[in-house]
MMTF fields as JSON, N, C-alpha, C and O atoms, coordinates in Angstrom:
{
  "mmtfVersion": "1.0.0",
  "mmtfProducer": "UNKNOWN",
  "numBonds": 287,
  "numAtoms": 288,
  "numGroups": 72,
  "numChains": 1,
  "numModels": 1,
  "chainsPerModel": [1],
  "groupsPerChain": [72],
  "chainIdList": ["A"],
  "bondAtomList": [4, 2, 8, 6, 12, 10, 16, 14, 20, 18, 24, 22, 28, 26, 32, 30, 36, 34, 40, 38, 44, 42, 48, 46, 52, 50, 56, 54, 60, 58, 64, 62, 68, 66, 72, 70, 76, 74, 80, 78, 84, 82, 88, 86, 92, 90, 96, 94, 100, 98, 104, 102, 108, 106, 112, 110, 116, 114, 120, 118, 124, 122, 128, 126, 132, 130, 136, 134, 140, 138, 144, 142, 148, 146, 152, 150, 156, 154, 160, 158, 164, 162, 168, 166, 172, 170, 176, 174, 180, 178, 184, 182, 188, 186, 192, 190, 196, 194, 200, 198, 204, 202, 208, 206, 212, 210, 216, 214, 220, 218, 224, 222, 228, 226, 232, 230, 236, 234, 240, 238, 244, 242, 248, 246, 252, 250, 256, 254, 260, 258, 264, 262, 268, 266, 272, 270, 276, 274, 280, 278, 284, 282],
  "bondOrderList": [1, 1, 1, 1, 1, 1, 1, 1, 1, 1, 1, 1, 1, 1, 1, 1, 1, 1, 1, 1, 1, 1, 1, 1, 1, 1, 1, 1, 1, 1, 1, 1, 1, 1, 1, 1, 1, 1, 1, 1, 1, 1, 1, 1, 1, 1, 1, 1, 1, 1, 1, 1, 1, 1, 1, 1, 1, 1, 1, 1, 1, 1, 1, 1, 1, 1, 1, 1, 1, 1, 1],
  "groupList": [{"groupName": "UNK", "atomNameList": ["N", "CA", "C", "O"], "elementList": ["N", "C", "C", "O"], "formalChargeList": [0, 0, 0, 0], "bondAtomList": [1, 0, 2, 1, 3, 2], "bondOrderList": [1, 1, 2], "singleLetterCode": "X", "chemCompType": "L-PEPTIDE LINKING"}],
  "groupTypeList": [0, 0, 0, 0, 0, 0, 0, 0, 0, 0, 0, 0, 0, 0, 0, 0, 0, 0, 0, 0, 0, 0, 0, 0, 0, 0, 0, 0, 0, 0, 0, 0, 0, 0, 0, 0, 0, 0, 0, 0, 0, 0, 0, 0, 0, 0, 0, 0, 0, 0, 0, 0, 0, 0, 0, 0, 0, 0, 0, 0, 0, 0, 0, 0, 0, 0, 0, 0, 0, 0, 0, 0],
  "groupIdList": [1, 2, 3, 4, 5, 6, 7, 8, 9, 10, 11, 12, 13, 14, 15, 16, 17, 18, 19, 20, 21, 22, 23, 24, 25, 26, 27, 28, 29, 30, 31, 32, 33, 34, 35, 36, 37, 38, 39, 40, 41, 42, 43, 44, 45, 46, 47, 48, 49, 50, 51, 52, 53, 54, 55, 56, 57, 58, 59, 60, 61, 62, 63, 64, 65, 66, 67, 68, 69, 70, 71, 72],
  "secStructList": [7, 7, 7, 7, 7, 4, 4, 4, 6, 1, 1, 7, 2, 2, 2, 2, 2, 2, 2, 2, 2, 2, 2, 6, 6, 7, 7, 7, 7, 2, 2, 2, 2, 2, 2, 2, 2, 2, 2, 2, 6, 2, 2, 2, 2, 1, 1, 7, 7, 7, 7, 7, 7, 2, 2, 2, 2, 2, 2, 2, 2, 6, 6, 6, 7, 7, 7, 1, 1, 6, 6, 7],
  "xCoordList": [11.114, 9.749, 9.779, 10.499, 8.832, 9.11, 7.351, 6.441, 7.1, 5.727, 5.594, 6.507, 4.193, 4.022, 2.463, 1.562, 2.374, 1.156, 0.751, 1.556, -0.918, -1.548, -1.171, -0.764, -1.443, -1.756, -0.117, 0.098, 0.684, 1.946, 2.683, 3.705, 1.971, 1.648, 1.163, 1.844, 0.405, -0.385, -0.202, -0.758, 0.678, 0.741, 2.37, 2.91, 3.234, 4.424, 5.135, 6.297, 4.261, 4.615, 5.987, 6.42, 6.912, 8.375, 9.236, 10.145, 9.021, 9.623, 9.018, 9.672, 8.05, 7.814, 8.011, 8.062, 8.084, 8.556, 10.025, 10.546, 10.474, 12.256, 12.258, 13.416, 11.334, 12.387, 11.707, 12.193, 10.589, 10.225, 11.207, 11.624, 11.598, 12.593, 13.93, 14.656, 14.454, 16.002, 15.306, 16.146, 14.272, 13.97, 14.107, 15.104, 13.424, 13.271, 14.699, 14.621, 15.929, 16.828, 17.001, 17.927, 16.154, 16.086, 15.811, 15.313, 16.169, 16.679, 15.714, 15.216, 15.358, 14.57, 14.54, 15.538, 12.806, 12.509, 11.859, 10.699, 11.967, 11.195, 9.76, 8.778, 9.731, 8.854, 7.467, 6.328, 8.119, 6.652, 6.45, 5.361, 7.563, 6.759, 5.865, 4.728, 6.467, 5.476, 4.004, 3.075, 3.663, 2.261, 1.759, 0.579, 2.665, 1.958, 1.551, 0.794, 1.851, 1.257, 0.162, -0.791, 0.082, -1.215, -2.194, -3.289, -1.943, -2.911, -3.336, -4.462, -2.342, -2.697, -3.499, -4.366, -3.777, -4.462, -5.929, -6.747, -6.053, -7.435, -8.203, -9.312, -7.273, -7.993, -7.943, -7.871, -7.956, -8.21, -9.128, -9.726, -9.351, -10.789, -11.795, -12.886, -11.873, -13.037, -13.574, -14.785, -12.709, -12.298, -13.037, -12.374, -14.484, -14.991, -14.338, -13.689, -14.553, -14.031, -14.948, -16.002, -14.626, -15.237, -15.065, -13.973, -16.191, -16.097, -15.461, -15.601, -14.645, -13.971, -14.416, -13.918, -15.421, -15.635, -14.332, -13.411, -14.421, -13.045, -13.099, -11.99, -13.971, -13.71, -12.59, -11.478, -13.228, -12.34, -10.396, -9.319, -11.108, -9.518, -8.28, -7.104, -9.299, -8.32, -8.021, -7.246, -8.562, -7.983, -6.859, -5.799, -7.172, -6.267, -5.003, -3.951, -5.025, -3.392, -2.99, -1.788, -3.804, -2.838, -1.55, -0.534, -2.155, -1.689, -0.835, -0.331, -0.569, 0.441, -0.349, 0.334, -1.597, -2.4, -2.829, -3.272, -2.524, -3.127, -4.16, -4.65, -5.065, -6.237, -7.064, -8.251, -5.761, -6.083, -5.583, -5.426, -5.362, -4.499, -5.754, -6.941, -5.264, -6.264, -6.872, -7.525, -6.713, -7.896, -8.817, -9.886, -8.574, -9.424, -10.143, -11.057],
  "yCoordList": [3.935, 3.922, 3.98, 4.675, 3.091, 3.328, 3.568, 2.919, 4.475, 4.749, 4.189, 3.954, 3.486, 2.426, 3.051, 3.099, 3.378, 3.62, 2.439, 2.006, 1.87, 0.581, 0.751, -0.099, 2.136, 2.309, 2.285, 2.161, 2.393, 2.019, 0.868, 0.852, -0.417, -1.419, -2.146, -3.083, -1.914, -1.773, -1.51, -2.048, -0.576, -0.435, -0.251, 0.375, -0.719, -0.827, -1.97, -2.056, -2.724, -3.987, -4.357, -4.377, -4.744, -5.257, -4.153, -4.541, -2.49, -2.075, -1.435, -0.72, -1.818, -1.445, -3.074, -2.992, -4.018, -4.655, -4.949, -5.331, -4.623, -4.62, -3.48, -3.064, -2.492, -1.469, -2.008, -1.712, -2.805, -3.384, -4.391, -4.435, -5.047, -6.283, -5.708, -6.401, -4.349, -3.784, -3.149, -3.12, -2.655, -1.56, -2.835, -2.747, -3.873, -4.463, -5.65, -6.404, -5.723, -6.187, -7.481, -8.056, -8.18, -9.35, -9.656, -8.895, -10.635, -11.526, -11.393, -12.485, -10.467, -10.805, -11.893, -12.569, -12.44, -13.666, -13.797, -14.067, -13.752, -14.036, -14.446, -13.906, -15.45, -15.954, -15.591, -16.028, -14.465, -14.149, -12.56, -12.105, -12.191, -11.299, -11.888, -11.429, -13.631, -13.88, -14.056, -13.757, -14.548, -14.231, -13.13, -12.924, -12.166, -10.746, -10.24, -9.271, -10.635, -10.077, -10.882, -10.311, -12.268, -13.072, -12.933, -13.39, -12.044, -11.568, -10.352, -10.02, -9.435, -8.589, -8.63, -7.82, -9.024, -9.723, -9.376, -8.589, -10.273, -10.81, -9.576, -9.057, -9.404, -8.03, -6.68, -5.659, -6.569, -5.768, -5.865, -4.901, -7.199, -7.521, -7.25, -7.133, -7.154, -7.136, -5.748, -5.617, -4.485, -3.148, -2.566, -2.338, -2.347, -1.732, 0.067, 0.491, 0.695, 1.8, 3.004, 2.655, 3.679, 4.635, 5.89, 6.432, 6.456, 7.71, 8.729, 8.536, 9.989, 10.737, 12.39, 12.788, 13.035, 13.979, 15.048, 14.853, 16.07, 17.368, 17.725, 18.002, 17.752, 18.067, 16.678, 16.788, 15.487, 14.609, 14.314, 14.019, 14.697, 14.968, 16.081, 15.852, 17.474, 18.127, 17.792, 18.387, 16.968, 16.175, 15.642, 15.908, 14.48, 13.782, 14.326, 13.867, 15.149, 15.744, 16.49, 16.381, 17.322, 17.472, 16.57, 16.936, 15.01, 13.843, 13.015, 12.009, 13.618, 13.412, 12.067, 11.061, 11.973, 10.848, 11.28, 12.364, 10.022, 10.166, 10.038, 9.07, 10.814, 9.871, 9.825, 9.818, 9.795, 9.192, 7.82, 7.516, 6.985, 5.601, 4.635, 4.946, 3.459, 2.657, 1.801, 0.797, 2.104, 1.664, 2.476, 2.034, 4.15, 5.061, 5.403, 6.226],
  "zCoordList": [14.306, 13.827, 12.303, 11.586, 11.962, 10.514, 9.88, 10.396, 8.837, 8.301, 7.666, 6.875, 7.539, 6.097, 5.741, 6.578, 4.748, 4.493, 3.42, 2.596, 3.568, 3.006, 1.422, 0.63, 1.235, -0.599, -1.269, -2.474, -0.487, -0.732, -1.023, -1.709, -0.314, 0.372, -0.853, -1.268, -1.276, -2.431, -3.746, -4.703, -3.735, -5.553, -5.357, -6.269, -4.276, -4.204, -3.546, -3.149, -3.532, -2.873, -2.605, -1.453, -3.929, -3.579, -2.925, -2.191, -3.144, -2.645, -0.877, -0.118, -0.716, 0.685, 1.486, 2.714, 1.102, 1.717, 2.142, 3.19, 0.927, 1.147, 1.496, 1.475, 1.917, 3.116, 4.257, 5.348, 4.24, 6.061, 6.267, 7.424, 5.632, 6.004, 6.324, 7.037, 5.842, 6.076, 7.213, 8.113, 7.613, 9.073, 10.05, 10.767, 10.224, 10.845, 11.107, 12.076, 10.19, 10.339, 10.102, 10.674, 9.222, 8.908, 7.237, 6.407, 7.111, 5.867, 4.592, 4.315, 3.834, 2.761, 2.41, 2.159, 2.288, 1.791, 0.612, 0.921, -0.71, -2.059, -1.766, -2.274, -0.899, -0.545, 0.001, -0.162, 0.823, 1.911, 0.388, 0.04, -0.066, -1.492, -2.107, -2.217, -2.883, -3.396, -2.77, -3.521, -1.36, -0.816, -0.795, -1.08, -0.419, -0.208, -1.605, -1.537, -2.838, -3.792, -4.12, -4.648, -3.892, -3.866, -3.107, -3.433, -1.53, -1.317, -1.402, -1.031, -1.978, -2.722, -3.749, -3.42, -4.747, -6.118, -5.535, -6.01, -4.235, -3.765, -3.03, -3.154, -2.356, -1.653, -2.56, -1.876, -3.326, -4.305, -5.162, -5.64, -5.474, -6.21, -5.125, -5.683, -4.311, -2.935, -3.016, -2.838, -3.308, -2.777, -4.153, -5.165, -4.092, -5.245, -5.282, -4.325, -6.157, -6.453, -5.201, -4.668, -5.066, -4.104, -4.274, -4.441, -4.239, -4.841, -3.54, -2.332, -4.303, -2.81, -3.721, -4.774, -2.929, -2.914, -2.75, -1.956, -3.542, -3.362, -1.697, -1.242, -0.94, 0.629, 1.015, 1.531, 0.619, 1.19, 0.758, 1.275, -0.662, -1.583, -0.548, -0.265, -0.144, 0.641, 1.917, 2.666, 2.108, 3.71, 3.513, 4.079, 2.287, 2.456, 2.025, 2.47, 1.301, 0.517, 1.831, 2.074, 2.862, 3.821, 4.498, 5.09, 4.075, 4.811, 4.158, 4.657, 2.478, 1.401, 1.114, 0.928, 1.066, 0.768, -0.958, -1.338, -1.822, -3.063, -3.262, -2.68, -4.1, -4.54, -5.844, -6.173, -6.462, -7.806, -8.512, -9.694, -7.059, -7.322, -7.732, -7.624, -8.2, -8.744, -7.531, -7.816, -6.39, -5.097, -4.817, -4.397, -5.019, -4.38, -5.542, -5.483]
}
């Protein structure tokens, strides 16, 4: 089993993919990086800023969730 969290996904792109491609046992491709950051680009312009109240802040740090990244 391997954990991937989105915001990781997100502001770590080359390296959460090259650890999904070594979990999963197959061939890093340059290629499918370069899409995933192109659609990265896009879906991030979509994702207006959102405000997170301190109740919601202590949820999420139970869950080792950030939220002072540039999505939240």
């Amino acid at each position: 089993m391997l954990d991937v969290k989105y915001e990781d996904i997100i502001s770590q792109t080359q390296h959460e993919m090259a650890r999904i491609f070594y979990f999963l046992e197959v061939e890093y491709d340059q290629a499918i990086l370069k899409e995933a950051r192109r659609i990265r680009r896009s879906i991030i312009k979509l994702h207006p800023r959102l405000p997170c109240p301190p109740e919601t802040q202590a949820i999420l740090s139970q869950y080792d969730y950030k939220t002072k990244s540039f999505w939240l």
